[in-house]
N, C-alpha and C positions, 0 to 999 in steps of 0.2 A: 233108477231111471230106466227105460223101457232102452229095445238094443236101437229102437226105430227112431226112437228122439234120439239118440248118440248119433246117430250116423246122419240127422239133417243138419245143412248144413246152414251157418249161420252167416244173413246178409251186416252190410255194415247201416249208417244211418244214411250214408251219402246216395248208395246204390239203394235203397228205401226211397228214398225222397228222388230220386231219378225216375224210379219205375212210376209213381204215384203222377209226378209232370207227363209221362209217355203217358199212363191211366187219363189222365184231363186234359190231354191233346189227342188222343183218339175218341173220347166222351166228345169231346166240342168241333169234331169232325177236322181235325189239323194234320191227321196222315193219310198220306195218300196212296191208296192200296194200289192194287192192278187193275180192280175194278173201274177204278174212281179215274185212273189215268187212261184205260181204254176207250173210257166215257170221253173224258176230255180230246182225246185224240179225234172220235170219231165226230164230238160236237162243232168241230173246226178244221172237218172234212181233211184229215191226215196232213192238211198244208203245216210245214212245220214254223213257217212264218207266224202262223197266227196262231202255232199252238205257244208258241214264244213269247209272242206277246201277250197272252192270255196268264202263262203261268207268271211275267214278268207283275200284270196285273194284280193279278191276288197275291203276290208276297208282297208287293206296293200295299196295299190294304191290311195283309195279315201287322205289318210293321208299325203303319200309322194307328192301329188298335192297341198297342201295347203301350 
């Protein structure tokens, strides 16, 4: 065996299948960058009221889709 494969290091199934759901929740646009929150912030004019209500909104929706 090569010294470069000995020395990678080996994940389990659970952290596999972790990273794979982070993989298909950043594909289906479910994390939310700094971009994506600057965005929001700015779309709701920095009022934190209705940035509040806003993020309250879309995890209300993200929840009733699953």
């Amino acid at each position: 065996m090569a010294e470069s494969e000995e020395s990678m290091k080996q994940i389990k199934n659970a952290e596999y299948e972790e990273f794979q759901k982070y993989l298909h929740d950043k594909n289906n646009g479910r994390i939310l960058t700094p971009d994506g929150l600057r965005f929001i912030c700015q779309a709701n004019d920095y009022n934190p009221e209705k940035i509040g209500r806003h993020m309250l909104e879309v995890m209300a929706r993200q929840q009733s889709q699953q």
